[in-house]
matplotlib code that plots the C-alpha trace (Angstrom):
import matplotlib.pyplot as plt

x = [0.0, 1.8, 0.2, 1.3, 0.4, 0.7, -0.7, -0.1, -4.3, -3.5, -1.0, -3.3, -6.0, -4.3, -3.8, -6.9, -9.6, -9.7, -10.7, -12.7, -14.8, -16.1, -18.9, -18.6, -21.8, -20.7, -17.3, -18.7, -17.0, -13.8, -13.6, -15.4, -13.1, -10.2, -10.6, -11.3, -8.4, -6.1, -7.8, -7.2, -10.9, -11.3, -11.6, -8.1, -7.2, -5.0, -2.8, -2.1, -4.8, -3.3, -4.5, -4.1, -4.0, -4.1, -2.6, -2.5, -0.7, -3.9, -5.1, -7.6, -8.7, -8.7, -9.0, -8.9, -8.1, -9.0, -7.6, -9.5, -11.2, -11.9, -10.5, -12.9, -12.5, -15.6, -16.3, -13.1, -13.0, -12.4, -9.7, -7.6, -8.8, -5.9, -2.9, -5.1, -4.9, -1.2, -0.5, -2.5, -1.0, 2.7, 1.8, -0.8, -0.3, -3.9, -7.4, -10.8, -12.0, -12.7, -16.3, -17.1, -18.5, -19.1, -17.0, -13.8, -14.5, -15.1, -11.7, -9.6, -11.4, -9.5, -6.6, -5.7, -7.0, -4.3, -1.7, -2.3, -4.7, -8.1, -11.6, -13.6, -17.4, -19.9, -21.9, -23.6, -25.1, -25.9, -27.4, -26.1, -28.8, -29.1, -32.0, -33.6, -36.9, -37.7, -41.0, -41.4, -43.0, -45.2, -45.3, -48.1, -47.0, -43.9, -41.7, -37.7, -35.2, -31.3, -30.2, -29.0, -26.0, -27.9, -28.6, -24.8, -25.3, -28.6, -27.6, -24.2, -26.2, -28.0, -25.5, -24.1, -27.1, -27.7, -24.5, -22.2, -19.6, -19.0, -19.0, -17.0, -15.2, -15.8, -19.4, -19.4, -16.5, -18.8, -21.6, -20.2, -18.9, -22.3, -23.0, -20.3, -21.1, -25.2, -25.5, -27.7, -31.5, -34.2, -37.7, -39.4, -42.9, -44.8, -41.5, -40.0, -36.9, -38.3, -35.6, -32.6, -30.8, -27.4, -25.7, -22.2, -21.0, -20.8, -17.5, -17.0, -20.9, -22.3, -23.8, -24.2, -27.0, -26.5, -27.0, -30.7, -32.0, -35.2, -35.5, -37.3, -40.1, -40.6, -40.8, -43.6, -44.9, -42.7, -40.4, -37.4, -39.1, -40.2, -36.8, -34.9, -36.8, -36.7, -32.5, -33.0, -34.8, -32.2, -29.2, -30.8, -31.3, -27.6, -27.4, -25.5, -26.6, -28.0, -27.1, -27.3, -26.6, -29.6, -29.3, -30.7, -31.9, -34.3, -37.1, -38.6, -36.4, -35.6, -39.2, -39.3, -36.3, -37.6, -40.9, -38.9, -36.9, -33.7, -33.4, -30.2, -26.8, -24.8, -24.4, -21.6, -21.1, -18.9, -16.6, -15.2, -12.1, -11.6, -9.1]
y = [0.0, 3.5, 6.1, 10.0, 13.6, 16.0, 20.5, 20.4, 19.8, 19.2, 16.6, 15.1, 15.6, 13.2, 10.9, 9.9, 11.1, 7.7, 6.3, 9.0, 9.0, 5.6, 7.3, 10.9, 11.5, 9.6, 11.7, 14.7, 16.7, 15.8, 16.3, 19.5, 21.3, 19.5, 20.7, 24.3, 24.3, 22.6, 25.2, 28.4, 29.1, 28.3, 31.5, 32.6, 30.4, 31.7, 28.3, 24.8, 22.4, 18.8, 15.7, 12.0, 9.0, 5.5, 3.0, -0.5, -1.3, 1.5, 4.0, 3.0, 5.7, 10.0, 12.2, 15.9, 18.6, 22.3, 25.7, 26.0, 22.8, 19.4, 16.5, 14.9, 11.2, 10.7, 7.1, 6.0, 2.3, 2.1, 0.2, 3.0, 5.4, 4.9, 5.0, 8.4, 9.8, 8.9, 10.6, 13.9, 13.9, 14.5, 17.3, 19.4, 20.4, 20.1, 19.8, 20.6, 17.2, 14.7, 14.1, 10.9, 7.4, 6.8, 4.3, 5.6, 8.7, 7.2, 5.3, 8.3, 10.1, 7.4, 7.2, 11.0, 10.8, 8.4, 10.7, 14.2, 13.7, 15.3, 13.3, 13.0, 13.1, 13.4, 16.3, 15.9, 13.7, 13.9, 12.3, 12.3, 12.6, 11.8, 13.2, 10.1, 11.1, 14.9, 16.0, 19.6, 21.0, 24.0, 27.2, 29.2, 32.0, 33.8, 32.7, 31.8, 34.5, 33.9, 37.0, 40.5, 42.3, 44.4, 41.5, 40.5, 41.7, 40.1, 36.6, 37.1, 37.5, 34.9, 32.4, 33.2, 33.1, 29.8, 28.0, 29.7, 27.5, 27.5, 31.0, 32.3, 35.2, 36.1, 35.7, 38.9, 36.9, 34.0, 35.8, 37.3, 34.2, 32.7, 35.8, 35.8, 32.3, 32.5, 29.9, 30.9, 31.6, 33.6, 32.9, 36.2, 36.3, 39.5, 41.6, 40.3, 38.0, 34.6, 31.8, 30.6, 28.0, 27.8, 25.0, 24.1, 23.9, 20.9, 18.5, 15.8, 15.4, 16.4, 19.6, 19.6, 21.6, 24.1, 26.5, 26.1, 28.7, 30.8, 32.6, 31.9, 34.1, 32.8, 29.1, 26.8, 27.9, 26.2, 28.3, 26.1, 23.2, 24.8, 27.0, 23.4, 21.7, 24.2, 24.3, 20.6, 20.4, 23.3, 21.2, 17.9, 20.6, 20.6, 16.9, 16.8, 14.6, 16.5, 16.0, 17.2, 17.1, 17.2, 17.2, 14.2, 15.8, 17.9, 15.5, 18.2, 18.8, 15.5, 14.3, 17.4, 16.1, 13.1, 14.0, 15.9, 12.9, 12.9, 9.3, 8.2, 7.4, 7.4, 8.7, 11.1, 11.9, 15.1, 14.2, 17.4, 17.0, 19.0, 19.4]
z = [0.0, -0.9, 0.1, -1.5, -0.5, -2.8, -2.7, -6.9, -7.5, -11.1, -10.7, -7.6, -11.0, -13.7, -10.7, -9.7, -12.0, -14.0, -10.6, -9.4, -12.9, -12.5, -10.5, -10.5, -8.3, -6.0, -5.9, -7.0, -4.5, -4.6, -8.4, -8.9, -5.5, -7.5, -10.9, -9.7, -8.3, -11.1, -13.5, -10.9, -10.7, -7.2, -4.8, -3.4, 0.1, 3.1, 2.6, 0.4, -0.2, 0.6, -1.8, -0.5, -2.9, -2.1, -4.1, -4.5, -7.7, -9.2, -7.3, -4.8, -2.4, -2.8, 0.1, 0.5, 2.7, 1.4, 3.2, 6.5, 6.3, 7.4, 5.5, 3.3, 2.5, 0.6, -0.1, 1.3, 1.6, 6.1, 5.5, 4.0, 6.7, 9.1, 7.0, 4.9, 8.8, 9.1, 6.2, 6.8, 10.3, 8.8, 6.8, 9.5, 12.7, 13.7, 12.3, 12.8, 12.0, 9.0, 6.6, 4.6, 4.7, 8.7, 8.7, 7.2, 9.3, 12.5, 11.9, 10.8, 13.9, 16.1, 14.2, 14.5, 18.3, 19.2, 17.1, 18.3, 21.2, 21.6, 21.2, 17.9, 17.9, 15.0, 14.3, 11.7, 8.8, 5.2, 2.3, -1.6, -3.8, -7.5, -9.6, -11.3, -13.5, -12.7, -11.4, -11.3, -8.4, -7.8, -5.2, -4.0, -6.4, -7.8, -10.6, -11.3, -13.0, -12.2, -9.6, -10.2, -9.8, -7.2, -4.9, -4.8, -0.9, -0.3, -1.9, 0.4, 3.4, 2.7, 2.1, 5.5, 7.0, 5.8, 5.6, 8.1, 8.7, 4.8, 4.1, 7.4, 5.0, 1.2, 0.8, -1.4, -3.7, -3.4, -4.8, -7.4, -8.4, -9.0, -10.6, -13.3, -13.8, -14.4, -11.5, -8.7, -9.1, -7.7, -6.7, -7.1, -5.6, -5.6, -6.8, -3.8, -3.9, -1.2, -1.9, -3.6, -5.4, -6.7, -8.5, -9.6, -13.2, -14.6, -13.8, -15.8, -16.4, -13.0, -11.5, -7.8, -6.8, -3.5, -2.0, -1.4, 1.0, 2.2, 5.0, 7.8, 7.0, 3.5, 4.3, 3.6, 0.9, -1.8, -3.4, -2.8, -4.1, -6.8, -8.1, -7.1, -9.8, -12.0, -12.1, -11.8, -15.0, -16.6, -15.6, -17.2, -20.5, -20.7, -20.8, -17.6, -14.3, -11.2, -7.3, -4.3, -0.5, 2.1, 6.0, 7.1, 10.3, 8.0, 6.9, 5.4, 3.2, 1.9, 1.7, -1.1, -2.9, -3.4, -4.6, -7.2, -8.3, -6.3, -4.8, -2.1, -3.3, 0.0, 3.3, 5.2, 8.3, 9.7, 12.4, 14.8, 16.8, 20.0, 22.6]

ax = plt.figure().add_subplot(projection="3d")
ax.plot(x, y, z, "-o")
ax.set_aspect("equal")
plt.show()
């Protein structure tokens, strides 16, 4: 078993995309943070992103670690989680914790316990979704349009409203992002923006649909069910696949996803490590 650590993402790229293509739902995140970052697209990071790859003869297991972030092992196979944890543990210092398959996370949990100390609990889990046949749904009223250059401040607030822990700093830079790009959408109901989605551009076949956010009191009445379909249906229009992530603590949420389509793939778990 060798395993190699590398911060050159395009290199880390060539390596392990054959594997990593045999189901790129599945391993949508790791390829799509990858090839932003081999193509310089990704948003500018306060240090090195380190890439793991497991090999056995081929290459067998990816992991990744992004500026600021946990490591995320995906679908690691468990039994490459230990010697993935070895490996990250020569090259940081310390780490906020580790996301993926429970079972490779709950091992690489232990693993980096038993090297730098601390305790490892799981905070949170998710669900991988892949749209199957789409079903539009409906809202009480309103309609779709992609957002404006003046809401580049609303949209920001939103997203760190909704999804603090990922948008700590440079929500604006986020926003604009998805603005440059024609990939977030508004649900406009009585001249009013009510909800949001935003979606990734397509890597190697798959766009990954999030953010998805309304606030608080806009909820109930649809919109995010209805402006998810409708990028749903825009991404199948461009004869790519559609995914996305739910919280499985939200039923709600995931009950609507599946009446539009999405059905399981897999399920991840987020690990945090503290002192």
């Amino acid at each position: 078993m060798d395993v190699r650590v590398t911060t050159d993402a395009a290199a880390f790229e060539q390596t392990v995309s054959p594997f990593l293509q045999r189901d790129p739902v599945l391993h949508t995140l790791i390829l799509s943070n990858v090839r932003r970052r081999a193509t310089g697209t990704a948003r500018a990071e306060s240090g090195p992103s380190y890439f793991v790859s497991v090999h056995d003869g081929d290459v067998v297991g990816a992991a990744m670690r992004t500026s600021g972030r946990a490591v995320y092992l995906g679908a690691l196979r468990a039994d490459l989680a230990e010697p993935v944890a070895e490996a990250y543990a020569d090259v940081l210092p310390e780490l906020d914790g580790v996301a993926g398959d429970r079972p490779a996370a709950t091992r690489f949990g232990q693993r980096w316990c038993e090297l730098r100390g601390g305790r490892a609990t799981e905070t949170m889990a998710t669900r991988l979704h892949k749209l199957g046949t789409l079903t539009p749904l409906t809202a009480d009223a309103g309609h779709p349009r992609l957002m404006r250059a003046d809401e580049l401040d609303l949209v920001g607030a939103w997203g760190v409203d909704g999804f603090p822990h990922e948008l700590r700093t440079g929500h604006r830079e986020w926003a604009e992002q998805h603005l440059d790009q024609e990939t977030l959408w508004i649900w406009e109901a009585d001249g009013e923006p009510v909800s949001m989605v935003g979606y990734r551009l397509p890597t190697f076949g798959v766009s990954r649909i999030g953010p998805v956010y309304t606030p608080l009191d806009q909820r109930r009445h649809g919109y995010a069910g209805a402006l998810t379909s409708h990028v749903s249906a825009l991404i199948l229009a461009q004869g790519n696949q559609a995914c996305l992530y739910t919280d499985l603590s939200n039923p709600t949420s995931n009950k609507i996803y599946h009446q539009a389509g999405y059905r399981p793939v897999a399920d991840f778990v987020d690990v945090e490590f503290a002192a």
